[in-house]
LOKOL-488552 format. One record per residue: x, y, z of N, C-alpha, C, O, CB in turn; residue number from 1; residue in one letter. Coordinates in Angstrom, 2 decimals. Glycine has a CB too. Example, Ala and Ser with C-alpha at 12.3 -4.5 7.8 and 13.67 -1.06 7.14 Angstrom:
# residues 2
n_east:13.19, n_north:-5.69, n_up:7.80, ca_east:12.30, ca_north:-4.50, ca_up:7.80, c_east:13.20, c_north:-3.30, c_up:7.80, o_east:14.24, o_north:-3.32, o_up:8.46, cb_east:11.31, cb_north:-4.47, cb_up:9.05, k:1, r:a $
n_east:12.85, n_north:-2.25, n_up:7.08, ca_east:13.67, ca_north:-1.06, ca_up:7.14, c_east:12.90, c_north:0.03, c_up:7.87, o_east:13.41, o_north:1.14, o_up:8.04, cb_east:14.08, cb_north:-0.60, cb_up:5.72, k:2, r:s $
This chain:
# residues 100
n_east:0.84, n_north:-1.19, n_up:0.00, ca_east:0.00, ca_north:0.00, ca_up:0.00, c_east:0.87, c_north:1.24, c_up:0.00, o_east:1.86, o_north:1.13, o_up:0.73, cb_east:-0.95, cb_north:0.01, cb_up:1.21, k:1, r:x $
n_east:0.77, n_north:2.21, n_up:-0.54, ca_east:1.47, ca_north:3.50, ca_up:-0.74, c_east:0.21, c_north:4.80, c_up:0.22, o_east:-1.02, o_north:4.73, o_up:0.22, cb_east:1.68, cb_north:3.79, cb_up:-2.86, k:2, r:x $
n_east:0.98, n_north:5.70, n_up:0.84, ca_east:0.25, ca_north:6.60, ca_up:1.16, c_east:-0.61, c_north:7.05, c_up:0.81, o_east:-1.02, o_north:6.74, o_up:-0.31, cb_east:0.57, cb_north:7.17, cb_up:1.27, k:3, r:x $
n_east:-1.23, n_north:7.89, n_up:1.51, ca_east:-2.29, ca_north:8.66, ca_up:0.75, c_east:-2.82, c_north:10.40, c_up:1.19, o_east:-3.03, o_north:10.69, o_up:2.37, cb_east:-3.57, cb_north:7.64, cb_up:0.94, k:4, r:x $
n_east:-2.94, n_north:11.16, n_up:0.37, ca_east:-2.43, ca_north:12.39, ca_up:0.63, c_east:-4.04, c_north:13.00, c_up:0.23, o_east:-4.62, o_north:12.33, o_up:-0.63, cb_east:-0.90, cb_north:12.89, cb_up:-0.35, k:5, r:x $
n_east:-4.73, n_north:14.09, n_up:0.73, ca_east:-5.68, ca_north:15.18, ca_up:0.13, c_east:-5.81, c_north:16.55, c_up:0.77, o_east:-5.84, o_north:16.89, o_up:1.95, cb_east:-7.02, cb_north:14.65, cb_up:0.11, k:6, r:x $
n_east:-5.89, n_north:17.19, n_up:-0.29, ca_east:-5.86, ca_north:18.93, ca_up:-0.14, c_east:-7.01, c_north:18.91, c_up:-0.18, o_east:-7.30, o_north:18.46, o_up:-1.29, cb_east:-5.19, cb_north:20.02, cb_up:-1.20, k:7, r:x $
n_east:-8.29, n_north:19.23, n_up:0.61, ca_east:-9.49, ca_north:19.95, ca_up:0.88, c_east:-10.19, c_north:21.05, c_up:1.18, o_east:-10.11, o_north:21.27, o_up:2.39, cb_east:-9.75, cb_north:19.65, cb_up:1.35, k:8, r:x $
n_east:-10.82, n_north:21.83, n_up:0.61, ca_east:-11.17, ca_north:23.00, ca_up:0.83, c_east:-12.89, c_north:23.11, c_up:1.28, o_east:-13.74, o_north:22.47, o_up:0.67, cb_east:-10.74, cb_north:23.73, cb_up:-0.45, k:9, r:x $
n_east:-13.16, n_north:23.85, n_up:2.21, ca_east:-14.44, ca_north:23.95, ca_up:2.87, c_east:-14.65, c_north:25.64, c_up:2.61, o_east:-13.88, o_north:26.54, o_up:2.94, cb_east:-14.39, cb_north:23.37, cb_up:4.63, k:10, r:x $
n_east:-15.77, n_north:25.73, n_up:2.00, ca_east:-16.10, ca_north:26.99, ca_up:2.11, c_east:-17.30, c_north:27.24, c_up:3.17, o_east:-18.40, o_north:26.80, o_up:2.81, cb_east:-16.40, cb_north:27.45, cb_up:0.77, k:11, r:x $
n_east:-17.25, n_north:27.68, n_up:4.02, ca_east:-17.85, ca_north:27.94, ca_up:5.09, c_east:-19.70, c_north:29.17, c_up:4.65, o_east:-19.76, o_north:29.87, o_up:3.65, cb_east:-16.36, cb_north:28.73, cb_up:6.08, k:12, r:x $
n_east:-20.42, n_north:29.10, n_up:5.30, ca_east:-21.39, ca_north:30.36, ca_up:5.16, c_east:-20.88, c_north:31.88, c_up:5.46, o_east:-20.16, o_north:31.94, o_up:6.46, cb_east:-22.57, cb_north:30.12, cb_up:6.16, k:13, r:x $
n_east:-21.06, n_north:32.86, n_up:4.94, ca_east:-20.86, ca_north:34.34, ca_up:5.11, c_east:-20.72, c_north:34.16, c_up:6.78, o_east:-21.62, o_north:33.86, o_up:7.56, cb_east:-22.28, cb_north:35.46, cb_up:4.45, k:14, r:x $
n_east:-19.41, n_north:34.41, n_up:7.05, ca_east:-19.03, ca_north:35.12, ca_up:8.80, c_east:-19.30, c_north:33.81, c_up:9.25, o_east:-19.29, o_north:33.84, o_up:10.48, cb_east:-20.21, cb_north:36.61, cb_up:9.73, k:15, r:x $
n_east:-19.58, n_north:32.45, n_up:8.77, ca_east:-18.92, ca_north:31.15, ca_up:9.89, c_east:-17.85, c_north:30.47, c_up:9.94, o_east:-17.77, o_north:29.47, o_up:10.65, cb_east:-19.53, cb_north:30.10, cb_up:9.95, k:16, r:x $
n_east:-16.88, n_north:30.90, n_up:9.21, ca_east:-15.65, ca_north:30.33, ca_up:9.01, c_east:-15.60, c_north:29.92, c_up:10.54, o_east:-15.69, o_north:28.73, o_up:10.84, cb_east:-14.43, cb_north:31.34, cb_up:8.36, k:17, r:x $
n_east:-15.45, n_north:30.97, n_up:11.58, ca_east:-14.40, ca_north:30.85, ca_up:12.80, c_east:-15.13, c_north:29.51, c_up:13.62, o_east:-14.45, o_north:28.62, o_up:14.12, cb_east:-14.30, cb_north:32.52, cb_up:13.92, k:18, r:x $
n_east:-16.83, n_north:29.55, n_up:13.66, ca_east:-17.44, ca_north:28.51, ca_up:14.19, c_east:-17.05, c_north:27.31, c_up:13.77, o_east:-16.62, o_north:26.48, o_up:14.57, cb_east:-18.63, cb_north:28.60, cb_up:14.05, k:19, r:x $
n_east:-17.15, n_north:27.03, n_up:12.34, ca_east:-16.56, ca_north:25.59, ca_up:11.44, c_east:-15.80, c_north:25.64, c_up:11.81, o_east:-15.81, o_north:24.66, o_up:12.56, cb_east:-16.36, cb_north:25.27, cb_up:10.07, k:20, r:x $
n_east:-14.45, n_north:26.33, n_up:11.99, ca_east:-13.00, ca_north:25.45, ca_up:12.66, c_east:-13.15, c_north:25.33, c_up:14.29, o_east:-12.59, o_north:24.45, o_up:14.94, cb_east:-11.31, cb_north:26.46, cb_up:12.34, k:21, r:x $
n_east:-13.79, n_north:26.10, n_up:14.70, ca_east:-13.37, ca_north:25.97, ca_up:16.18, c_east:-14.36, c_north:24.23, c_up:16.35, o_east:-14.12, o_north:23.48, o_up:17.30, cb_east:-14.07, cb_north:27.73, cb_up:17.42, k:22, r:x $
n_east:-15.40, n_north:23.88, n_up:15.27, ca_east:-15.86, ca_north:22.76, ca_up:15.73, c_east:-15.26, c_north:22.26, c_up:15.24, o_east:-14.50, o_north:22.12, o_up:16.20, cb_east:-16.90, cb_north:22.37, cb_up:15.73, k:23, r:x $
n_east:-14.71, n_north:21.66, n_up:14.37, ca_east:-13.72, ca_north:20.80, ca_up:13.88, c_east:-12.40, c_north:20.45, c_up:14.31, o_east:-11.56, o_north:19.61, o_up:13.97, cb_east:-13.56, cb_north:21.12, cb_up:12.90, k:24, r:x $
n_east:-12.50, n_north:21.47, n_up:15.27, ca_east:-10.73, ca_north:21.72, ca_up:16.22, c_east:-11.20, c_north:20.89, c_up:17.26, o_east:-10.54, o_north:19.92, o_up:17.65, cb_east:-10.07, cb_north:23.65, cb_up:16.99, k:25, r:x $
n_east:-12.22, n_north:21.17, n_up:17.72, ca_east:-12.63, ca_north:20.57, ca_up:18.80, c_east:-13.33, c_north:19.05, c_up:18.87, o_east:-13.89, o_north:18.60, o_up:19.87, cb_east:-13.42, cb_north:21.47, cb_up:19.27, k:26, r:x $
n_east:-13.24, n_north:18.63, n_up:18.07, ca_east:-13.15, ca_north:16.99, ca_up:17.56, c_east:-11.85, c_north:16.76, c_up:16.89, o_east:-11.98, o_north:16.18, o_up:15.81, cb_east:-14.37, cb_north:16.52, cb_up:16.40, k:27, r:x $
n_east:-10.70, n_north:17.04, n_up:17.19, ca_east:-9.70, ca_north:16.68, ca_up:16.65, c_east:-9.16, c_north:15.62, c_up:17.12, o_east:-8.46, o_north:14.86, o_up:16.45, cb_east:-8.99, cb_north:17.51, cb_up:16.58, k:28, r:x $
n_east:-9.53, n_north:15.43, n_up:18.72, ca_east:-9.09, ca_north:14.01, ca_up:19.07, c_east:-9.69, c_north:12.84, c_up:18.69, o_east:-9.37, o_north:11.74, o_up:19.14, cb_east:-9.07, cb_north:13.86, cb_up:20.28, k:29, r:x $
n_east:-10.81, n_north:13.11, n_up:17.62, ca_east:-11.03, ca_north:11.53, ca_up:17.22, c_east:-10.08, c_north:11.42, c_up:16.10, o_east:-9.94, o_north:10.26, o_up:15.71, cb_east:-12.68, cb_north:11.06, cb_up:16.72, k:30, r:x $
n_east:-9.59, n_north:12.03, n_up:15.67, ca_east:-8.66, ca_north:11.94, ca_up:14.79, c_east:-6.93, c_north:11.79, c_up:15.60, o_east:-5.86, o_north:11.44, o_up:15.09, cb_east:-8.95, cb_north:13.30, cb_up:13.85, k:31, r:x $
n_east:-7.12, n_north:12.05, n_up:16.47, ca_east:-5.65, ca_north:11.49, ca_up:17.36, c_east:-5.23, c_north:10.23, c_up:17.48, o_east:-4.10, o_north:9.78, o_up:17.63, cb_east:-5.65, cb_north:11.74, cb_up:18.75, k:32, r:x $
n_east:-6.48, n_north:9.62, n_up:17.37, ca_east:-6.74, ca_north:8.21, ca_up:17.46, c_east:-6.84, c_north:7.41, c_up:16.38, o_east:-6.86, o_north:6.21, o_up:16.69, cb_east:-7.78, cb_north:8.00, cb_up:18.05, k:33, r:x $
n_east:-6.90, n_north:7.64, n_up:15.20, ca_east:-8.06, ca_north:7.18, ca_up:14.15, c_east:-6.54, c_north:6.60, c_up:13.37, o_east:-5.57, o_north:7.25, o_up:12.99, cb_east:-9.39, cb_north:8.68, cb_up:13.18, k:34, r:x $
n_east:-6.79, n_north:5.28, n_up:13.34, ca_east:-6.04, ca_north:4.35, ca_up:12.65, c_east:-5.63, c_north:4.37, c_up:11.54, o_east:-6.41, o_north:3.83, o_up:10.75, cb_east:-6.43, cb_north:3.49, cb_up:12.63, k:35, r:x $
n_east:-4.29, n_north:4.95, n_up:10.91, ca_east:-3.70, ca_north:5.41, ca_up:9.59, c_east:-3.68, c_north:6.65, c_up:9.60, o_east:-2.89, o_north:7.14, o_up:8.79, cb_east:-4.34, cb_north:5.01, cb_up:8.41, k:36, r:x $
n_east:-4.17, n_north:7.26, n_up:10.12, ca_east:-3.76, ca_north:8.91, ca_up:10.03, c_east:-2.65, c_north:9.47, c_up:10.73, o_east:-2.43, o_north:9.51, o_up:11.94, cb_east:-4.82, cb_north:9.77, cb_up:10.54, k:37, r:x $
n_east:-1.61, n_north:10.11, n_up:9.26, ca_east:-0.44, ca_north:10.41, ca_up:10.07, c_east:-0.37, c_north:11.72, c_up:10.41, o_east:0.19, o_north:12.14, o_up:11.43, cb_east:0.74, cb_north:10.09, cb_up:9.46, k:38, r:x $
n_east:-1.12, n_north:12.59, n_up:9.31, ca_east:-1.56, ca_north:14.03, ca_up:9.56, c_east:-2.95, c_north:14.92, c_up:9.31, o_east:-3.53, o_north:14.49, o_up:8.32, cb_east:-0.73, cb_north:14.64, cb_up:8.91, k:39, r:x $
n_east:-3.41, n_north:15.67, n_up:9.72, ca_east:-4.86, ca_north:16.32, ca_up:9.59, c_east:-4.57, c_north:17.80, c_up:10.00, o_east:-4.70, o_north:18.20, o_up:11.16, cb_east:-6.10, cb_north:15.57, cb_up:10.64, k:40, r:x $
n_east:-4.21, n_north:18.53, n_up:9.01, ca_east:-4.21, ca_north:19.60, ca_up:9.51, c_east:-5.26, c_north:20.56, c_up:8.84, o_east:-5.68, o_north:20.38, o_up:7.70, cb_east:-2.95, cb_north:20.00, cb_up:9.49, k:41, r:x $
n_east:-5.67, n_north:21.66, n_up:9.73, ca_east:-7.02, ca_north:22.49, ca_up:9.54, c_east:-6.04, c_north:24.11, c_up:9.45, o_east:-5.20, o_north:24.59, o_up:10.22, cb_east:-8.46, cb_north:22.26, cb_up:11.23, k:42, r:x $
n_east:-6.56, n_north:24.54, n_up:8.28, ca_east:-6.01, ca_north:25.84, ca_up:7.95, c_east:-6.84, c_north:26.69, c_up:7.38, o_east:-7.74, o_north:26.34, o_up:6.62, cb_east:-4.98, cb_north:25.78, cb_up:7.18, k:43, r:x $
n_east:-6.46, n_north:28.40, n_up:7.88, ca_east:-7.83, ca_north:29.69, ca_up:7.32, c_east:-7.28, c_north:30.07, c_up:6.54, o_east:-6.08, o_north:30.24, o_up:6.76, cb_east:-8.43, cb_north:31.03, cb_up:8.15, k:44, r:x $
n_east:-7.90, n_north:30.45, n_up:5.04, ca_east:-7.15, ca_north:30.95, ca_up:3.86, c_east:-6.85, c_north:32.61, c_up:4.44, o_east:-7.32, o_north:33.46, o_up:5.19, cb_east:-8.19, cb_north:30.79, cb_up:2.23, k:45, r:x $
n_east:-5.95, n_north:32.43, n_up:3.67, ca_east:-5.38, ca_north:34.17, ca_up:4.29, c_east:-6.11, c_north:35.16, c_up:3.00, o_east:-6.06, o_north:36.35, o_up:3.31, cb_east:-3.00, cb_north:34.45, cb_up:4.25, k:46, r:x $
n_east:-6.67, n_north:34.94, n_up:1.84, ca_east:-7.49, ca_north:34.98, ca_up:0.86, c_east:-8.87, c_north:35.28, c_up:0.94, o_east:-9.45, o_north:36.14, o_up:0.27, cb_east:-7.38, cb_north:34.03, cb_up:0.37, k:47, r:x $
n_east:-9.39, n_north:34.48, n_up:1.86, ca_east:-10.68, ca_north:34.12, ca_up:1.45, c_east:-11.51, c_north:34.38, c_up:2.98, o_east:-11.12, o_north:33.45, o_up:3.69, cb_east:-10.72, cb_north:32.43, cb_up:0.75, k:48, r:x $
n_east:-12.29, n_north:35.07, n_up:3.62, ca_east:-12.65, ca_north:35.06, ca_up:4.97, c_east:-13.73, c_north:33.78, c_up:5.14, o_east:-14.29, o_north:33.50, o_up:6.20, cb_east:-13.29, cb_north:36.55, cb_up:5.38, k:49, r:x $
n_east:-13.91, n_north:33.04, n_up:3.82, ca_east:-14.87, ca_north:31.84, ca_up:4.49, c_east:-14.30, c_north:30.76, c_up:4.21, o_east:-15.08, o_north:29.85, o_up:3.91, cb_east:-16.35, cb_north:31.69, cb_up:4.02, k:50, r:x $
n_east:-13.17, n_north:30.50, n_up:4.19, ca_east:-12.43, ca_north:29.40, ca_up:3.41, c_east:-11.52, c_north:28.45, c_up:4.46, o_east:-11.10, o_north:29.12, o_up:5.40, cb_east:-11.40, cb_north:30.15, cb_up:2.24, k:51, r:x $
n_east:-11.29, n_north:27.60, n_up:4.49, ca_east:-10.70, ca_north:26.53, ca_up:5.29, c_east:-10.11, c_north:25.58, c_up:4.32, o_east:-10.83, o_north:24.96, o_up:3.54, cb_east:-11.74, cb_north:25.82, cb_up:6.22, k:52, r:x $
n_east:-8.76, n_north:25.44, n_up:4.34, ca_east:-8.32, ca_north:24.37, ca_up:3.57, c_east:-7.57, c_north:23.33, c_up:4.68, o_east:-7.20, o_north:23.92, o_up:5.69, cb_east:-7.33, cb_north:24.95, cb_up:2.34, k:53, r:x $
n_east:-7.34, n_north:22.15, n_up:4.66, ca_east:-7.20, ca_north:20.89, ca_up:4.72, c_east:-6.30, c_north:19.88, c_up:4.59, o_east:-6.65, o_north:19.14, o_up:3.67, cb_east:-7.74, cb_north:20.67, cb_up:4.25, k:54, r:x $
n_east:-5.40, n_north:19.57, n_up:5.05, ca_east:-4.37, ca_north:18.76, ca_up:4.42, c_east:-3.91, c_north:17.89, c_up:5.17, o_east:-3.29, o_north:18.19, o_up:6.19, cb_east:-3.35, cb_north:19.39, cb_up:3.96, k:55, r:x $
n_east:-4.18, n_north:16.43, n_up:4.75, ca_east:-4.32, ca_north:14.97, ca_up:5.58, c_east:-3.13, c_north:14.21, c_up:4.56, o_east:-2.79, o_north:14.45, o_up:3.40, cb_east:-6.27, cb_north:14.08, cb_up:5.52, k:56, r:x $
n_east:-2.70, n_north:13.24, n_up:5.51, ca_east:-2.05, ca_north:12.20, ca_up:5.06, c_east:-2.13, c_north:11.06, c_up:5.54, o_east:-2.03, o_north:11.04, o_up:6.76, cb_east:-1.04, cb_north:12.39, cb_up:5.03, k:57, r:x $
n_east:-2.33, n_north:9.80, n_up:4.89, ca_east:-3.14, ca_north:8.54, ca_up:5.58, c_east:-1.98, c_north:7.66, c_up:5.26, o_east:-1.11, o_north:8.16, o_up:4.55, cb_east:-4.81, cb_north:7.97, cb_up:4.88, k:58, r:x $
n_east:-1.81, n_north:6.20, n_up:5.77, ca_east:-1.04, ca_north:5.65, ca_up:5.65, c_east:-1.22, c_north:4.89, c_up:4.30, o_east:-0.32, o_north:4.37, o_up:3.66, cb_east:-0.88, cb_north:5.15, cb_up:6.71, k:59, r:x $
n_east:-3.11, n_north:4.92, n_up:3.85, ca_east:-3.49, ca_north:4.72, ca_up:2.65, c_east:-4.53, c_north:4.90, c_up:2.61, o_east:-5.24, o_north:5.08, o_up:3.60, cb_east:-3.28, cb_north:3.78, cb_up:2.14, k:60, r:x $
n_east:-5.02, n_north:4.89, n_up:1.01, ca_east:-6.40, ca_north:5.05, ca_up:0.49, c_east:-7.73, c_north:4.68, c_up:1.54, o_east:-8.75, o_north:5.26, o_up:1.90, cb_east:-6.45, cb_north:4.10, cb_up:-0.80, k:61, r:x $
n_east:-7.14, n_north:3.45, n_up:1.78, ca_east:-8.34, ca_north:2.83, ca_up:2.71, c_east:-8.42, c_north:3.12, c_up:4.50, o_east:-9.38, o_north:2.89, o_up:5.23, cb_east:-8.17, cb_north:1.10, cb_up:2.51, k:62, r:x $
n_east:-7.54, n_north:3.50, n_up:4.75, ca_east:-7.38, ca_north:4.26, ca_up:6.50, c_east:-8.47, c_north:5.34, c_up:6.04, o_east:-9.60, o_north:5.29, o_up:6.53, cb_east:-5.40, cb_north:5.17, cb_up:7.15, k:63, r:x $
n_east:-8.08, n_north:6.44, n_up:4.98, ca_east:-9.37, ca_north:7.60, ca_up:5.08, c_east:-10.51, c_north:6.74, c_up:4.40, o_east:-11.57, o_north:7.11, o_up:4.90, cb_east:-9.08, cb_north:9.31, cb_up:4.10, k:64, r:x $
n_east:-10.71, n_north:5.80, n_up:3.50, ca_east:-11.82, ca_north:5.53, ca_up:3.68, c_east:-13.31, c_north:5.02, c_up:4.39, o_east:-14.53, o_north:4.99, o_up:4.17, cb_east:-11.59, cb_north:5.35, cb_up:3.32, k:65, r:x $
n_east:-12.08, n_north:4.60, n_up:5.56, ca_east:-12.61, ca_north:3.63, ca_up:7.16, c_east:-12.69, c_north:4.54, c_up:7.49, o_east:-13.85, o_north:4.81, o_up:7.79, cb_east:-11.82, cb_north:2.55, cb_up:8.22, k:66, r:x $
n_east:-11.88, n_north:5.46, n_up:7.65, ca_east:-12.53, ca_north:7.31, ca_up:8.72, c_east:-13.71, c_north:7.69, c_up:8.47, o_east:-14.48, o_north:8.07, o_up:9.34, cb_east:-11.76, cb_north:8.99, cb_up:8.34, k:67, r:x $
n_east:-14.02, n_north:7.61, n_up:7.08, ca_east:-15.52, ca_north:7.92, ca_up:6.78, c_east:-16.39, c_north:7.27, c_up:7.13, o_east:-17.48, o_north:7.72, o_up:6.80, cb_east:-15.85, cb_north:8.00, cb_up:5.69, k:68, r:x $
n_east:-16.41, n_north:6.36, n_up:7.67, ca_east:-17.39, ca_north:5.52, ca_up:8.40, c_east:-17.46, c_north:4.99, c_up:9.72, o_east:-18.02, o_north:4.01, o_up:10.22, cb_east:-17.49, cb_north:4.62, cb_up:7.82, k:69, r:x $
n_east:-16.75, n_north:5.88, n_up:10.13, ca_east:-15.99, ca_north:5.75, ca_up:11.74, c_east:-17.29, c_north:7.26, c_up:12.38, o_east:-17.43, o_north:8.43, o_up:12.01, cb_east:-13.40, cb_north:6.35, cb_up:11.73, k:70, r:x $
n_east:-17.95, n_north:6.46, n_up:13.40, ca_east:-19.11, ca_north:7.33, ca_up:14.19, c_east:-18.85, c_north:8.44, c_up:14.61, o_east:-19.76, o_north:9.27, o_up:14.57, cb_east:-19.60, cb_north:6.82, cb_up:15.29, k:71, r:x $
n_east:-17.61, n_north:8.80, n_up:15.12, ca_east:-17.67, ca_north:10.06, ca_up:15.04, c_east:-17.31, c_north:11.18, c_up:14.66, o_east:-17.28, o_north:12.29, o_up:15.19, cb_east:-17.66, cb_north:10.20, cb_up:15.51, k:72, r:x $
n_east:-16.91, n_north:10.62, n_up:13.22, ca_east:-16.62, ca_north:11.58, ca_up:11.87, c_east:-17.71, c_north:11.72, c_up:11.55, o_east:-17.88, o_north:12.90, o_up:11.24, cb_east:-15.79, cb_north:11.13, cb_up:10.65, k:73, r:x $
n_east:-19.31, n_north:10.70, n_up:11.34, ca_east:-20.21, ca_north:10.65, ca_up:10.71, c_east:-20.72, c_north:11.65, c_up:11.63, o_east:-21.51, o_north:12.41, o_up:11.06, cb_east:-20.78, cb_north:9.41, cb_up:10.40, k:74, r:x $
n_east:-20.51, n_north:11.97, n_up:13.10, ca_east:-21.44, ca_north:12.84, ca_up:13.72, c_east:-20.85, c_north:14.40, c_up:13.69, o_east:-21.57, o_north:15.38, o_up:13.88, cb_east:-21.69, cb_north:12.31, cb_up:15.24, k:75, r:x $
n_east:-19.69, n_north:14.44, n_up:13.46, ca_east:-19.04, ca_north:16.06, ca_up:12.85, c_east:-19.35, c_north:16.29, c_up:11.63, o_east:-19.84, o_north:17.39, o_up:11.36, cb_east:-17.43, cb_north:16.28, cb_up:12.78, k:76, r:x $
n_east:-19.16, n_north:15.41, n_up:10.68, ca_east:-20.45, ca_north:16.12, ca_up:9.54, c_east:-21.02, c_north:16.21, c_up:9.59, o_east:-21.34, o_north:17.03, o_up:8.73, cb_east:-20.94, cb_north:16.07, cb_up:8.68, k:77, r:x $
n_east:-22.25, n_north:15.76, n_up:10.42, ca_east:-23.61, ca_north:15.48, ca_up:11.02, c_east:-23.68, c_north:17.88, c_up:11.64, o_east:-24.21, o_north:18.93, o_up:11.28, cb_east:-23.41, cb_north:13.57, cb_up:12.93, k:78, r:x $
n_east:-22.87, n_north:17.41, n_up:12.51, ca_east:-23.29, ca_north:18.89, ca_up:13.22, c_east:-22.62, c_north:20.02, c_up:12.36, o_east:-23.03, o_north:21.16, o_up:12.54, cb_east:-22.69, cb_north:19.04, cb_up:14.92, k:79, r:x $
n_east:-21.60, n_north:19.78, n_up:11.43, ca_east:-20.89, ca_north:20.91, ca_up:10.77, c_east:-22.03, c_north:21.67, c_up:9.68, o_east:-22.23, o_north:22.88, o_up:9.64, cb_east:-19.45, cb_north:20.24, cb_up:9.92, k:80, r:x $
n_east:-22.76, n_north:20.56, n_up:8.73, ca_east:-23.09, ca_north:20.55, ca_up:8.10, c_east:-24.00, c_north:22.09, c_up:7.71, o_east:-23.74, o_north:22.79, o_up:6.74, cb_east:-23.35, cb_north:19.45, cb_up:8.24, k:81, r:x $
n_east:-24.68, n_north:22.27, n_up:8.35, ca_east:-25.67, ca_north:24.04, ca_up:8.77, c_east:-24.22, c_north:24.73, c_up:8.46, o_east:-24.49, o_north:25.92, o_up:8.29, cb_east:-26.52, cb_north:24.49, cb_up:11.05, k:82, r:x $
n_east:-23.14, n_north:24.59, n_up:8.34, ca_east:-22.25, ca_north:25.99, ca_up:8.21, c_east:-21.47, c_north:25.99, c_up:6.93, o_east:-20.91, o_north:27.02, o_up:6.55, cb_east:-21.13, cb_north:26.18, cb_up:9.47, k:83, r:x $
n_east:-21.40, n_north:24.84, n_up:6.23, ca_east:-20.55, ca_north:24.36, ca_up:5.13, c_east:-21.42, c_north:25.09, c_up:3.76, o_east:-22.52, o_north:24.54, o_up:3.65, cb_east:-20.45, cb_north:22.46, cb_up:5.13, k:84, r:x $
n_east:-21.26, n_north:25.82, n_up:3.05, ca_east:-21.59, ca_north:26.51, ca_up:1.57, c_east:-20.86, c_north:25.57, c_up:0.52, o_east:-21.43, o_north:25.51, o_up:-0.57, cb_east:-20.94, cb_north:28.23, cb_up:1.42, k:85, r:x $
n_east:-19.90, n_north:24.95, n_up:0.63, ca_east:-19.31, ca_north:24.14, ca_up:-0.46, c_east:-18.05, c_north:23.21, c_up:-0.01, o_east:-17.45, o_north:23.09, o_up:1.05, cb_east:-18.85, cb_north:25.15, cb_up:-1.60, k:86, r:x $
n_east:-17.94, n_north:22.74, n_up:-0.98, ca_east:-16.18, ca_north:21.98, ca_up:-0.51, c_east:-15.92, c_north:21.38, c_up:-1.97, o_east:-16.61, o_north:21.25, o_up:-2.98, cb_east:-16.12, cb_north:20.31, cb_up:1.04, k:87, r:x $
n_east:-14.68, n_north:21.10, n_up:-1.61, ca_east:-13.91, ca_north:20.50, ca_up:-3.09, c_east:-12.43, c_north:19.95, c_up:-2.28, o_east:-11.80, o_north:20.24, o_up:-1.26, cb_east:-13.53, cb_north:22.08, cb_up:-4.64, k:88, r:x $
n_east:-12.29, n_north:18.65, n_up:-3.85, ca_east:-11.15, ca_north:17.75, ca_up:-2.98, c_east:-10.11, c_north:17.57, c_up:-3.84, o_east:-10.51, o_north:17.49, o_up:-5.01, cb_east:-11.62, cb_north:16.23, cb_up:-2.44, k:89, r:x $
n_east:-9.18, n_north:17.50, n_up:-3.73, ca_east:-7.70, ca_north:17.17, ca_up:-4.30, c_east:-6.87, c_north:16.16, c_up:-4.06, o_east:-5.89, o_north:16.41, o_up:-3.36, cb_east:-6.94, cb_north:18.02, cb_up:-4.05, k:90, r:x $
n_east:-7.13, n_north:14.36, n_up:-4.76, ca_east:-6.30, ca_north:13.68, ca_up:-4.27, c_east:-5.21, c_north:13.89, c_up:-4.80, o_east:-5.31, o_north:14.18, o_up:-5.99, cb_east:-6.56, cb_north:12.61, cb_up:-4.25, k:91, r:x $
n_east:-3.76, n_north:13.86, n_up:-4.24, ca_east:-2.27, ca_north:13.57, ca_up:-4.13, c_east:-1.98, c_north:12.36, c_up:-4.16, o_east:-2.79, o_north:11.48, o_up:-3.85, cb_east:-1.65, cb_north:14.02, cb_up:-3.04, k:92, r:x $
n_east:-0.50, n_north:12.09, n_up:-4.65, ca_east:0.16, ca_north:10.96, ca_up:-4.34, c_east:1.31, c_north:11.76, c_up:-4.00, o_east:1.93, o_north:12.47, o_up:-4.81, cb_east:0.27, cb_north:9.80, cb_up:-5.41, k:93, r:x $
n_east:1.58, n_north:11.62, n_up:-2.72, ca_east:3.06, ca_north:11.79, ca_up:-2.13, c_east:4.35, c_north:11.56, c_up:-2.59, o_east:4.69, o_north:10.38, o_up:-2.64, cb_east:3.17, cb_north:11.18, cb_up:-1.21, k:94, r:x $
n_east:5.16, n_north:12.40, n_up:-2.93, ca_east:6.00, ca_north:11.48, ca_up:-3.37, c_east:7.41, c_north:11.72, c_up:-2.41, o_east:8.32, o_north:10.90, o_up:-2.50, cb_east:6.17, cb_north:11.65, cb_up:-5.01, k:95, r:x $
n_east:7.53, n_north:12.81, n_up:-1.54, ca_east:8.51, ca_north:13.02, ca_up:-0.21, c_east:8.75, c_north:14.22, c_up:-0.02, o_east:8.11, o_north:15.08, o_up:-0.63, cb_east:9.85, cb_north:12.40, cb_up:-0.21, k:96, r:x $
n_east:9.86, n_north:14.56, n_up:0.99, ca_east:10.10, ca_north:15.88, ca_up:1.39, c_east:10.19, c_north:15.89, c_up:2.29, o_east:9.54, o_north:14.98, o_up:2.79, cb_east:9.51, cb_north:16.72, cb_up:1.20, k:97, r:x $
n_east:10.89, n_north:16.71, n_up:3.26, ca_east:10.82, ca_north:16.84, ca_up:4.44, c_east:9.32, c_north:16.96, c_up:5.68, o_east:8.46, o_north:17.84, o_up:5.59, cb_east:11.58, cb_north:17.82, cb_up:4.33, k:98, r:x $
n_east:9.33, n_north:15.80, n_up:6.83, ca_east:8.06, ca_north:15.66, ca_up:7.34, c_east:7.52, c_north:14.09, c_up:6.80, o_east:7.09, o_north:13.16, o_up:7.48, cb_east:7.11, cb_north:16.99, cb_up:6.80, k:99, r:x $
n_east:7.68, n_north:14.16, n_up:5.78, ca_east:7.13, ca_north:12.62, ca_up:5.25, c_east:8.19, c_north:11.50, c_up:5.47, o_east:7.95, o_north:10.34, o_up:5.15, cb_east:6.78, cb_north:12.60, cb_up:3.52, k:100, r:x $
């Protein structure tokens, strides 16, 4: 199995950016835990005041695909959902660099 890498972008509703991350920050420990995940990081576009981009690295394809069906990812999309206006995804293949 080879890694697995995605750039994600969340566009938040007019003026909820700060709510969407602070909830998503604040479920970050199911992701502390969450089997194959080596990184998840949550970032505010310096661009965009409703924008949140995203950048995970799994040990593979199928670790983030088991996240998605892991209960309490299903219940943070569950509650995020009222603040999210859009999203879009970017799979990667890693190929190194410093950190990896």
């Amino acid at each position: 199995m080879s890694k697995f890498a995605m750039f994600g972008k969340l566009t938040a509703h007019e003026g909820k950016r700060e709510e969407l991350a602070e909830m998503m920050l604040a479920s970050s420990a199911t992701l502390n835990s969450m089997e194959g995940c080596i990184y998840y990081i949550l970032h505010a576009a310096e661009d965009d005041p409703n924008d949140l981009w995203i950048t995970e690295l799994w040990e593979s394809q199928e670790f983030h695909a088991a996240s998605l069906q892991n209960e309490k990812v299903l219940e943070l999309i569950g509650r995020c959902r009222h603040l999210i206006a859009g999203g879009s995804a970017v799979k990667v293949r890693p190929l190194g660099g410093k950190g990896f």
